[in-house]
C-alpha positions as CSV (number, residue, x, y, z in Angstrom):
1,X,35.3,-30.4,-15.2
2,X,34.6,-27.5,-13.0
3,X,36.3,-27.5,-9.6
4,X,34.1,-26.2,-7.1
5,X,33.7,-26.3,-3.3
6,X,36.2,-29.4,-3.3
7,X,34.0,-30.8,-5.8
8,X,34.1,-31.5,-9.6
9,X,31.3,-30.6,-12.0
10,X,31.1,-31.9,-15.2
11,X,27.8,-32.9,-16.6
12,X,24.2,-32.0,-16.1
13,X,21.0,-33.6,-17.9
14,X,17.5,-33.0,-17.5
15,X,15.6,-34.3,-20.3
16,X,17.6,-33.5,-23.5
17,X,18.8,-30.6,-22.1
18,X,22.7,-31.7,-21.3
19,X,25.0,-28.7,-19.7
20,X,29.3,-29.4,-19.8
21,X,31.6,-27.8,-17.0
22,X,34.7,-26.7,-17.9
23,X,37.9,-25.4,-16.8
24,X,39.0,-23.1,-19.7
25,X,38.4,-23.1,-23.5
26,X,40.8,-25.6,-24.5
27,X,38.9,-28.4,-23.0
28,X,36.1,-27.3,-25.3
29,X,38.3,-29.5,-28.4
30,X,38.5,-32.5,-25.9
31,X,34.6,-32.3,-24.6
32,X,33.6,-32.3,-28.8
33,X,36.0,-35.4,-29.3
34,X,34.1,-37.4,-26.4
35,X,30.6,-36.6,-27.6
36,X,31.7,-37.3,-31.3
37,X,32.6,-40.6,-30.3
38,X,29.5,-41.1,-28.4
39,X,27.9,-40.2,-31.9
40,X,29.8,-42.4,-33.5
41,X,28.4,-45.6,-31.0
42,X,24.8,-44.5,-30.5
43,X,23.7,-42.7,-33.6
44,X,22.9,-39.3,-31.7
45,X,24.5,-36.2,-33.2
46,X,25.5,-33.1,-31.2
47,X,23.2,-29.9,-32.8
48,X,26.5,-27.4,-32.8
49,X,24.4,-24.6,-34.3
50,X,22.4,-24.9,-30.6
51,X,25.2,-24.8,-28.8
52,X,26.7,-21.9,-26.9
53,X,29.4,-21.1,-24.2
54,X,28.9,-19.2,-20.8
55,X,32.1,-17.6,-19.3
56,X,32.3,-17.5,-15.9
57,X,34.8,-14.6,-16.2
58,X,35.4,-12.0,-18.9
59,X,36.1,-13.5,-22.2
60,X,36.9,-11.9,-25.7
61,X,36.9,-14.9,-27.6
62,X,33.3,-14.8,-29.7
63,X,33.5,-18.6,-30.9
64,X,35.7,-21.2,-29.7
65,X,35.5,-25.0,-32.0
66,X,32.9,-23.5,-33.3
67,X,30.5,-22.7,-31.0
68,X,29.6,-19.2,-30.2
69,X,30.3,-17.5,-27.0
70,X,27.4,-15.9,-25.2
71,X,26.8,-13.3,-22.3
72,X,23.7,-15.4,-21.4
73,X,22.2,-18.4,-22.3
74,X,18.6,-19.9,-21.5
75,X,18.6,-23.1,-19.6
76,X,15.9,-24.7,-19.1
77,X,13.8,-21.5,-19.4
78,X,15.7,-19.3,-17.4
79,X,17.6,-16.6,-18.9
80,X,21.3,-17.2,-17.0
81,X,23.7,-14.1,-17.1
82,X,26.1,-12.3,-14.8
83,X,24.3,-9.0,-14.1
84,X,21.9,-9.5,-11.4
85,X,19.3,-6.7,-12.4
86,X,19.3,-7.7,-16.4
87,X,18.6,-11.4,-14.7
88,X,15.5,-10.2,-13.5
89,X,14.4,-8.0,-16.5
90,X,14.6,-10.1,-19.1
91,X,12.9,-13.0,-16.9
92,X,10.1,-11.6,-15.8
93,X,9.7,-8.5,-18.0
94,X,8.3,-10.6,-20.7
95,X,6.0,-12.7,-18.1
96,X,4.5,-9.4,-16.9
97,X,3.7,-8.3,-20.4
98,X,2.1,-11.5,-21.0
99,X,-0.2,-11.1,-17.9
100,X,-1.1,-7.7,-18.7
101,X,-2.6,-8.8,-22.3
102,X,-4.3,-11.6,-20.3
103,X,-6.0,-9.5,-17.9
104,X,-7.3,-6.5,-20.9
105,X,-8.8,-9.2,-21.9
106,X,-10.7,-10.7,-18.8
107,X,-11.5,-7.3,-18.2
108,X,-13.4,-7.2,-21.6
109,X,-16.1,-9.9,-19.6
110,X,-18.3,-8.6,-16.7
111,X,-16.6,-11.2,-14.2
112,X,-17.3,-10.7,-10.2
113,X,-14.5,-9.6,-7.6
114,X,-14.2,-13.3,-7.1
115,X,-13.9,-14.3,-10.4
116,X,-11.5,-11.7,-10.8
117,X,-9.5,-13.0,-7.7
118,X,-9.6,-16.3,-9.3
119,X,-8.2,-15.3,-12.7
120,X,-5.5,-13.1,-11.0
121,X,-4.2,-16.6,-9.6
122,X,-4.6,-18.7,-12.7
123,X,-3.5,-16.2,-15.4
124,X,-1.1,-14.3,-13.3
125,X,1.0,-15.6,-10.7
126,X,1.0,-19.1,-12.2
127,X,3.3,-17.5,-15.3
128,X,5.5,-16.3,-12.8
129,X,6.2,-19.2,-10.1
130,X,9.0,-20.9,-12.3
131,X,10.8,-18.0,-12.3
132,X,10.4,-17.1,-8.8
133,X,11.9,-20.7,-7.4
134,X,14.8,-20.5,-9.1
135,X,15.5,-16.7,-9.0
136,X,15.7,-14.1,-6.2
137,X,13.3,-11.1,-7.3
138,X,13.9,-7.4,-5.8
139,X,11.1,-5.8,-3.4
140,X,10.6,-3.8,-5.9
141,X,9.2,-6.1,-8.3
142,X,7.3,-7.6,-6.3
143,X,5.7,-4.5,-5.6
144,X,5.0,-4.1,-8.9
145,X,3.2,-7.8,-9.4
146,X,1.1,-6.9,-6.5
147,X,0.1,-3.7,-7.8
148,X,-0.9,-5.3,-11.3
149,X,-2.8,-8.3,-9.5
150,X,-4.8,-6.0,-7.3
151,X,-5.5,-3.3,-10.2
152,X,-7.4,-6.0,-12.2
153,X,-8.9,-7.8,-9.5
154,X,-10.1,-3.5,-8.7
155,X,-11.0,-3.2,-12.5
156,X,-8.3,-0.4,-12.7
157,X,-10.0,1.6,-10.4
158,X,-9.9,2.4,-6.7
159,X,-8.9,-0.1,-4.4
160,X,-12.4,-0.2,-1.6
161,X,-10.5,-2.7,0.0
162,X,-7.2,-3.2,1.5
163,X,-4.9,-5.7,0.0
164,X,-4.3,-6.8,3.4
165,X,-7.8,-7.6,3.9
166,X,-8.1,-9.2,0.5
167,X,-5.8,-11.9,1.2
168,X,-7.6,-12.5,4.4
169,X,-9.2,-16.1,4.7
170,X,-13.1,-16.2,3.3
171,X,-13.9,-16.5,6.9
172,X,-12.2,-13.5,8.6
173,X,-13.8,-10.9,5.7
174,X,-11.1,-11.5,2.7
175,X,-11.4,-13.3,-0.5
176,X,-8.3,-15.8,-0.1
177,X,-6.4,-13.5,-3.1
178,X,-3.0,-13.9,-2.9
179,X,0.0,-11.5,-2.9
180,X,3.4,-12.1,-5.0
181,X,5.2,-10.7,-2.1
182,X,4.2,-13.6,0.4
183,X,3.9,-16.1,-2.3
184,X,7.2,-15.6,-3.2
185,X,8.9,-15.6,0.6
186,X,7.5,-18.7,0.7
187,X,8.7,-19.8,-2.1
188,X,12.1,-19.7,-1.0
189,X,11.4,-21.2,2.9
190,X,9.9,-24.4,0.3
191,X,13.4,-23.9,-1.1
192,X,15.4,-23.9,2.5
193,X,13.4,-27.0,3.1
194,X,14.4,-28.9,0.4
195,X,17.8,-27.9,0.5
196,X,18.1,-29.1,4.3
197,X,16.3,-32.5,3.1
198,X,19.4,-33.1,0.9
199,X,22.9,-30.5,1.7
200,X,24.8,-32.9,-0.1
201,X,23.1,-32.7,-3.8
202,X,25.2,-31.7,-6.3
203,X,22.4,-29.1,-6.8
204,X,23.4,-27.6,-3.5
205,X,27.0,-27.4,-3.5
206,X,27.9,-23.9,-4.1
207,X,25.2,-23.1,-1.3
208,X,26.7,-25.6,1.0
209,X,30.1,-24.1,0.7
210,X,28.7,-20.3,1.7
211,X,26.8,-21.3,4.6
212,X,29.3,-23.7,5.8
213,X,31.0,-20.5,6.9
214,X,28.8,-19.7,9.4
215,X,28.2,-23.2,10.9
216,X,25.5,-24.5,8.1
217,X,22.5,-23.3,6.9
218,X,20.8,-25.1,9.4
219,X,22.5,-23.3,12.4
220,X,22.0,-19.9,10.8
221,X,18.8,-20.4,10.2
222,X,18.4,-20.8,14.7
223,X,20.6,-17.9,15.2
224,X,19.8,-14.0,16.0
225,X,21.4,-12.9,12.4
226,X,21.1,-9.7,10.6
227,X,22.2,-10.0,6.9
228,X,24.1,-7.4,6.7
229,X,26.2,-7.8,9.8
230,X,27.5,-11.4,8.4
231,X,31.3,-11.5,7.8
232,X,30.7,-13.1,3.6
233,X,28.4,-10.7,1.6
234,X,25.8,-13.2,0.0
235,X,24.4,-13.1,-2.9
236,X,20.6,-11.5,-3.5
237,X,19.4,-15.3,-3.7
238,X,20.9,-16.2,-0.5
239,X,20.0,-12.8,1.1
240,X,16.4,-13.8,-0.2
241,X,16.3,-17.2,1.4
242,X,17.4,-15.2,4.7
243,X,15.4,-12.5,4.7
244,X,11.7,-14.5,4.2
245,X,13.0,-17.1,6.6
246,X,12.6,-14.1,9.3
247,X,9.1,-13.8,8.2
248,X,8.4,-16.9,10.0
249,X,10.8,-17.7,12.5
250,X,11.2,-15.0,15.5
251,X,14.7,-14.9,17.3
252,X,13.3,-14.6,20.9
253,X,15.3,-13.9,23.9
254,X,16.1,-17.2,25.5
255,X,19.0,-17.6,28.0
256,X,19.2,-21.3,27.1
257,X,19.5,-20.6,23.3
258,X,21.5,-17.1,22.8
259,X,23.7,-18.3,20.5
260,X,27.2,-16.5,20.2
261,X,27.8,-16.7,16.7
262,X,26.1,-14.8,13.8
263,X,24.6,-12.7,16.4
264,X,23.6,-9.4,15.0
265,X,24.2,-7.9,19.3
266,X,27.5,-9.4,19.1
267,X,30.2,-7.7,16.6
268,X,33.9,-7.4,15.9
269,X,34.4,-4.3,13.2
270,X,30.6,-4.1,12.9
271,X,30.1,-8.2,12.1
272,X,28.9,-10.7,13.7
273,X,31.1,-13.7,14.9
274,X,31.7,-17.1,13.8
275,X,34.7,-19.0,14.6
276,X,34.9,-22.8,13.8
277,X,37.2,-24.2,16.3
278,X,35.4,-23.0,18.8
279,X,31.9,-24.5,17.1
280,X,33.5,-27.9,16.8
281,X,34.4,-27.6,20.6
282,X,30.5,-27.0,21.4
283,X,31.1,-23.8,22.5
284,X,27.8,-22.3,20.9
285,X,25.8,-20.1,23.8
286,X,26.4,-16.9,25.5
287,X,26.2,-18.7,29.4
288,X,28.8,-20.8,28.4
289,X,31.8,-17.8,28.5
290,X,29.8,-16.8,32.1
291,X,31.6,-18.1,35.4
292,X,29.8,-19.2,38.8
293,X,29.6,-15.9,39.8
294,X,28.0,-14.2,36.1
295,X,31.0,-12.5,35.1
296,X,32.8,-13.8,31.8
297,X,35.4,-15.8,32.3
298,X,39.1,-14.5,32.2
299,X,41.4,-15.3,30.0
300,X,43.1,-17.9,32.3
301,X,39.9,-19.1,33.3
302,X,38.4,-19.7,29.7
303,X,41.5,-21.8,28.9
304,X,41.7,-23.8,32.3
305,X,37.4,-24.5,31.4
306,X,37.6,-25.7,28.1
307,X,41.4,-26.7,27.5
308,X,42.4,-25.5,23.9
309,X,44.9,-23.3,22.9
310,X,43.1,-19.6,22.1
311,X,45.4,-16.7,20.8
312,X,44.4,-13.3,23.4
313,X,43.6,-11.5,20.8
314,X,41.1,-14.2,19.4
315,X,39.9,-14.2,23.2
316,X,39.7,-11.1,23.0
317,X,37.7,-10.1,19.8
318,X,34.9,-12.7,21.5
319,X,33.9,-11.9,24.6
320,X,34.6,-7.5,23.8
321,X,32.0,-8.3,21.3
322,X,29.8,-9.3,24.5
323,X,27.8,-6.4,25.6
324,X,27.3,-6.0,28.9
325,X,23.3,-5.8,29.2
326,X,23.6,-9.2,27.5
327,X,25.8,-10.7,30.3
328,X,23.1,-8.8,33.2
329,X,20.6,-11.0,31.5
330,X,22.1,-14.3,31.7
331,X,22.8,-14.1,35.6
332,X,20.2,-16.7,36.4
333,X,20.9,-19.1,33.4
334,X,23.1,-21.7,33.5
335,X,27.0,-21.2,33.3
336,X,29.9,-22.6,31.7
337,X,29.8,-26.6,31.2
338,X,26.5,-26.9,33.1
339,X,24.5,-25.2,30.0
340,X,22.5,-27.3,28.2
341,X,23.1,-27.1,24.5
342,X,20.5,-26.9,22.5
343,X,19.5,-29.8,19.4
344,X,20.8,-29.0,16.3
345,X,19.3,-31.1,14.3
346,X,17.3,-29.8,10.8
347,X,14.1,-31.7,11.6
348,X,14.4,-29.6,14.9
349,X,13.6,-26.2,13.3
350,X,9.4,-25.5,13.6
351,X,8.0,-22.5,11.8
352,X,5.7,-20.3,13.5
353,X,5.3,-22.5,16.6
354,X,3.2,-25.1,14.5
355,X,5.2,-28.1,12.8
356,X,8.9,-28.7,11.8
357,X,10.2,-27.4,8.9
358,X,11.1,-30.6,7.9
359,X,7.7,-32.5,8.0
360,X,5.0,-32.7,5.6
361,X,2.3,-30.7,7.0
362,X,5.0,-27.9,6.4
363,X,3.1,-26.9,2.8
364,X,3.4,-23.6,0.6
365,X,-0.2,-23.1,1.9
366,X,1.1,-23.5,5.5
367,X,4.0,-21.6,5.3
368,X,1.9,-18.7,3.3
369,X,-0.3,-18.7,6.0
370,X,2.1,-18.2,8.7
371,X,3.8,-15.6,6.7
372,X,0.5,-13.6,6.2
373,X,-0.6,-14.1,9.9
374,X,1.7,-11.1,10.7
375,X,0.6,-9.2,7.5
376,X,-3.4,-9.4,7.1
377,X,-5.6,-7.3,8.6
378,X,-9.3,-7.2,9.9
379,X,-11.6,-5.2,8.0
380,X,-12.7,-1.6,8.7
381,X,-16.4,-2.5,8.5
382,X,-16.0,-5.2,11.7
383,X,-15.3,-2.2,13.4
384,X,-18.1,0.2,12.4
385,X,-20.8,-2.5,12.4
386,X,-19.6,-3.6,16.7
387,X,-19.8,-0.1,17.4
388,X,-24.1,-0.3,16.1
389,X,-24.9,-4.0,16.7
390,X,-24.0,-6.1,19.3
391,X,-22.9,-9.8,19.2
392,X,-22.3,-10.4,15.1
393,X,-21.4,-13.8,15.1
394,X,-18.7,-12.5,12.3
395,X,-17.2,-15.7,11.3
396,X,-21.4,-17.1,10.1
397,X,-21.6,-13.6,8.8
398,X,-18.5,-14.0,6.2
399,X,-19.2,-17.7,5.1
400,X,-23.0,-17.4,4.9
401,X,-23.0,-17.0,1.4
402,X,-20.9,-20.2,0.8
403,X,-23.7,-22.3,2.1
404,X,-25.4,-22.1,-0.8
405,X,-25.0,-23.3,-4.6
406,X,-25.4,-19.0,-6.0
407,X,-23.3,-17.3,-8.0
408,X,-20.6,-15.4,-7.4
409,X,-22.8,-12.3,-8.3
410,X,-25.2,-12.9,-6.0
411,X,-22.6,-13.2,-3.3
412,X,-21.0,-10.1,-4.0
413,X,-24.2,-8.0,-3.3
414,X,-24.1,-9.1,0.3
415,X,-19.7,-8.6,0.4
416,X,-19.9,-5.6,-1.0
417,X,-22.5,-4.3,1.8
418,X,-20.5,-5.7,5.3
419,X,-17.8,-3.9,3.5
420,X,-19.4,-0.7,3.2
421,X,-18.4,-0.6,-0.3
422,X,-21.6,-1.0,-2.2
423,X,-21.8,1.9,-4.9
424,X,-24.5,3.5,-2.8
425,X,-24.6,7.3,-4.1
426,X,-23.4,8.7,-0.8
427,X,-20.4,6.0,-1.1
428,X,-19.4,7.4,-4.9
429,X,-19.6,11.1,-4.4
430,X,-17.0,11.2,-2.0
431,X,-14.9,10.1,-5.3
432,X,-17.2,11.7,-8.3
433,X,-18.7,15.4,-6.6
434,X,-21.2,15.7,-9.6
435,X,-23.4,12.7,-8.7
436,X,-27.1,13.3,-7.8
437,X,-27.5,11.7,-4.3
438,X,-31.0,11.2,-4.0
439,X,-32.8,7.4,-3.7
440,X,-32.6,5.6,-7.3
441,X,-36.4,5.0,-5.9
442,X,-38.1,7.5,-3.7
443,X,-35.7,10.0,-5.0
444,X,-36.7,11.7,-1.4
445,X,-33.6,11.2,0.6
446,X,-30.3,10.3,0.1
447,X,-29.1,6.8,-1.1
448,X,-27.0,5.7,1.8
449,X,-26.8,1.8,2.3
450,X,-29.6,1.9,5.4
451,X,-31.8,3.7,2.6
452,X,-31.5,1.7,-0.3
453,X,-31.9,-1.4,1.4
454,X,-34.0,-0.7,4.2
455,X,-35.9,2.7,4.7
456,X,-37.0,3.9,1.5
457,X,-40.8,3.6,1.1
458,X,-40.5,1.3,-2.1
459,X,-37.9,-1.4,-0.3
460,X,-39.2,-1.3,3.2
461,X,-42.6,-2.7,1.3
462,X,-41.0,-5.3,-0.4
463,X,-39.4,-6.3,3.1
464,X,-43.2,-6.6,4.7
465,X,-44.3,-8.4,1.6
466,X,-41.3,-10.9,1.9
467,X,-41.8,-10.9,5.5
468,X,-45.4,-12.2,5.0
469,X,-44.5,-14.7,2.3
470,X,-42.3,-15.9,4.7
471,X,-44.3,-16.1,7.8
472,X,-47.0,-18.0,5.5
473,X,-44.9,-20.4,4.4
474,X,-41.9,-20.8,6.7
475,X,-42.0,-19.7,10.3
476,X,-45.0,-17.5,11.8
477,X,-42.3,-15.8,14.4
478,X,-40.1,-14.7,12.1
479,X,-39.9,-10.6,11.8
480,X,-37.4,-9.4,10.1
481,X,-34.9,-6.3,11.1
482,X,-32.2,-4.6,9.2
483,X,-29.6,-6.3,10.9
484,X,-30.9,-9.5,9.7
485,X,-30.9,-8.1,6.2
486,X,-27.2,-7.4,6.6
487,X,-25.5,-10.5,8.7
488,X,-28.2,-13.2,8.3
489,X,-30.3,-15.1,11.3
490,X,-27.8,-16.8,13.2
491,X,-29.1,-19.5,15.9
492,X,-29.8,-16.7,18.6
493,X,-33.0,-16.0,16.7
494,X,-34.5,-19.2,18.2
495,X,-35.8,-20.5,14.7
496,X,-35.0,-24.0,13.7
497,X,-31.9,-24.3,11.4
498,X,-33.8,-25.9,8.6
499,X,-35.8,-22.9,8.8
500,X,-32.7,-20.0,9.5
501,X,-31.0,-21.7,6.1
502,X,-34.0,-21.4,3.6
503,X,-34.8,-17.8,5.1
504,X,-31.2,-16.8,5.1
505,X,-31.3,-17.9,1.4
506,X,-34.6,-15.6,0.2
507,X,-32.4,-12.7,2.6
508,X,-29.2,-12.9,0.4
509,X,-31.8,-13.4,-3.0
510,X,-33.8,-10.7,-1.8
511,X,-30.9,-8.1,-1.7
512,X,-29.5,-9.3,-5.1
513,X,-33.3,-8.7,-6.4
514,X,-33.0,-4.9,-4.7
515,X,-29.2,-4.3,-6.6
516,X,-30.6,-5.3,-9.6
517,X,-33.7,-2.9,-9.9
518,X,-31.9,0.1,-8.4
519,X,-29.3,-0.7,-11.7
520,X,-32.4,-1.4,-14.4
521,X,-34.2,1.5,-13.4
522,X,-37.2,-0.2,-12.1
523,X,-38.0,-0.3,-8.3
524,X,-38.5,-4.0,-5.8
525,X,-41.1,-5.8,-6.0
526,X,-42.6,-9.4,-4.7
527,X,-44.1,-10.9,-7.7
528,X,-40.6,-10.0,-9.9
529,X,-38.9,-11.5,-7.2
530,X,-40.8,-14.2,-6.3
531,X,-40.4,-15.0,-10.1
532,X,-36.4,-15.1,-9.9
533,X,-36.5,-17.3,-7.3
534,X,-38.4,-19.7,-9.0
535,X,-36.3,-19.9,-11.8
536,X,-33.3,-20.4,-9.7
537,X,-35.2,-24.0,-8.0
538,X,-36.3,-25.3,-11.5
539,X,-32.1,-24.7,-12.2
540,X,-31.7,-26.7,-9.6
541,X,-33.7,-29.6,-10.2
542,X,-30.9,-31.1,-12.0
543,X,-28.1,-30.4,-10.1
544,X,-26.7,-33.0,-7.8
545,X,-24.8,-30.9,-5.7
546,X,-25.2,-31.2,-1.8
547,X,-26.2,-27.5,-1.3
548,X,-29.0,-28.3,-4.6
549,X,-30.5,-31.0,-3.1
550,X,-30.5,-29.6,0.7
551,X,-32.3,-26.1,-0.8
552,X,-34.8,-28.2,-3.3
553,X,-36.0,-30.3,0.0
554,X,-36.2,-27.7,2.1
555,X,-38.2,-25.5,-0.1
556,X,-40.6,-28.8,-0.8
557,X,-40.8,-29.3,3.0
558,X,-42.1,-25.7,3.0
559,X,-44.4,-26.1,-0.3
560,X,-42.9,-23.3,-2.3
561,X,-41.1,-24.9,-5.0
């Protein structure tokens, strides 16, 4: 076996995957012996021509017993070798290729930005989660994912939209698209987690034995750190864990919880501190080196306080790492033994102020939500459309389209237009100068989004004959506006709700109707439109979907099925 941490490895199994630890290559004879005379008991054979041999250091032996000696094996598909950055290549390298040919060919089909978002999930990042759990992976490739995800949910083409604002919930303007970046920080907090459930596997030695340097992982994890100023340099994994697990948790100033040790404001030669003996004494927080009167305590005083023999120079490396704007600060805390130590425990620790780590409301989807709550945006257009209209009730304004069983096409019309995105010719000049700007209909004044769907002579007449069909048939008092056209009626407009949802339905219809005249070359008009809707009830008719049968009574109750 392998001695490690204080521990001997010999064997792992998963499945018939089976992985031998050993000490140098003359156990390799011995470990053959044992398994041939398993062989000989049970009938099972050892495949030597699958075998292979990892070094731990450098080796110039290229078989031993037989079996060949590798720079890197694949284990339980992951491709394990000592140079960190061919790690990474040769894992994901061929997973990125793979989800490139996947998405040349979605892009072949005329899918919605949805759709897209949806396939950017199931045919992209789901290749690559294996990989990320068990691997650290480099800003820069993460950048890169992200940029591939967000090209093909785009078609290749300019981004309208912020990524920031794409990953926004469906109700707050964004799609629900997710980012490798935060998927992957998460990712590794799941991994923390797990790891603090059970310190003692034999899965998390090695980690165990690195972070037991610095008082446990779950101490670090509480304390004001900065990776680089820690006295062991960790490796990129570790850093990883370290680094997302600041995404989440925020190191406030607290009197009662400054810790001393692996604090990034409290350096000898440049690192941070972190002395056992003193740990296992419970000397942990800042106030607790402070006398009666706020000063630190002197020498003679420290030793008379807590009673344990302390070298000067160890006294001394300690509290001159003690700045003095940190002492000013701790003047009204509590000093010296009266300081009330803080609970150490791992189910303790909450992330981002909501639940403990530890529980099981702490999900990836949780976590990734508190990671992105720093990192998403709100949308340009919320902005623009405030500054014109008054009261938008933003969060009916996002979801409306949701209410009802239509397809992602039809929802996109409306998206695209709160966006200030649609391809309006005003909008695609500013990237294309040679475009002809004038209404697809008039052809009088220039397309802008008000024009197309709302002042040009040819739409503003099928908005008075929809209007009318609806004031026949619906609600007498309705009069329609171009902010309704845009954000829906809300419960403001005094209209009953039954009412507001089948009119808020021929709104989102009626716009779809408008995008695709303008992109068929023909102009709006009731009767065409009229028709579509009446093909969209008979599909319902057999549907049992909630949303089906609440839009098939409805439009009964009105007598316009």
């Amino acid at each position: 076996g392998l001695s490690i941490a204080g521990r001997v490895l010999s064997i792992t199994q998963l499945a018939d995957d089976t992985t031998l630890f050993l000490k140098d290559k003359y156990q390799v004879d011995e470990a053959l012996k044992v398994v041939n005379n398993f062989s000989i008991a049970s009938g099972l054979k050892l495949n030597i021509p699958k075998c292979e041999l990892l070094p731990v250091k450098f080796c110039t032996d290229t078989i031993i017993s037989g079996v060949p000696v590798k720079n890197k094996v694949k284990y339980l598909g992951i491709i394990i070798q000592k140079d960190q950055d061919a790690r990474l290549s040769e894992n994901f390298d061929p997973l990125i290729t793979a989800i490139q040919h996947k998405f040349n060919l979605w892009l072949q089909r005329d899918l919605s930005i949805t759709g897209r978002s949806l396939v950017a999930k199931v045919e992209g990042l789901s290749r690559l989660i294996y990989a990320a759990v068990a691997l650290d992976v480099s800003k820069e490739l993460c950048t890169k994912i992200d940029k591939i995800l967000f090209n093909f949910i785009w078609k290749k083409r300019i981004h309208y939209i912020k990524k920031n604002v794409m990953i926004n919930k469906l109700c707050f303007g964004g799609l629900n698209s997710l980012d490798f970046t935060s998927l992957n920080a998460s990712f590794k907090i799941k991994w923390i987690k797990l790891f603090l459930k059970n310190p003692s596997s034999i899965w998390n030695v090695v980690t165990n034995h690195i972070f037991n340097s610095f008082g446990g992982l779950h101490f670090l994890l509480r304390c004001n750190y900065n990776i680089s100023k820690l006295p062991i340099k960790l490796s990129n994994f570790h850093s990883q864990l370290l680094s997302s697990w600041l995404m989440i948790y925020s190191h406030n100033f607290s009197p009662h919880k400054y810790f001393i040790w692996n604090n990034q404001d409290i350096k000898f030669k440049n690192k941070s501190l972190y002395i056992q003996k003193w740990v296992d004494r419970n000397i942990l927080l800042v106030s607790q080196l402070l006398n009666d009167d706020g000063q630190l305590f002197s020498y003679k005083e420290f030793l008379f306080v807590y009673d344990f023999p302390v070298t000067p120079r160890e006294y001394a490396v300690v509290f001159d790492a003690i700045p003095d704007g940190v002492r000013r600060l701790l003047v009204s805390a509590p000093k010296g033994r009266n300081c009330i130590i803080p609970e150490l425990n791992p189910g303790s620790i909450f992330i981002g102020n909501i639940c403990p780590l530890l529980s099981d409301k702490a999900t990836n989807q949780c976590i990734r939500q508190i990671i992105q709550r720093d990192i998403v945006s709100k949308p340009a257009a919320v902005f623009y459309w405030n500054n014109i209209y008054n009261d938008i009730d933003w969060k009916n304004t996002w979801i409306l389209p949701r209410k009802f069983i239509i397809t992602n096409k039809i929802r996109e019309v409306s998206f695209k237009l709160i966006h200030r995105c649609y391809p309006v010719k005003t909008y695609l000049v500013k990237r294309k100068k040679n475009i002809d700007t004038l209404c697809t209909f008039c052809g009088n004044a220039e397309e802008t989004i008000c024009h197309l769907f709302w002042d040009c002579t040819y739409t503003h007449v099928f908005w008075i004959d929809l209007n009318n069909f609806i004031n026949t048939k619906i609600d007498p008092s309705c009069k329609l506006k171009f902010h309704h056209i845009l954000f829906g009626l809300s419960h403001t407009d005094k209209i009953i709700s039954g009412k507001i949802y089948i009119i808020n339905l021929l709104i989102i219809f009626a716009k779809f109707h408008i995008h695709c005249t303008k992109f068929s070359q023909q102009r709006p008009n009731i009767f065409a439109f009229t028709a579509l809707f009446s093909n969209y009830l008979k599909n319902l008719n057999n549907s049992t979907n909630s949303k089906a049968c609440k839009t098939l009574e409805l439009c009964r109750m009105y007598n316009f099925t």
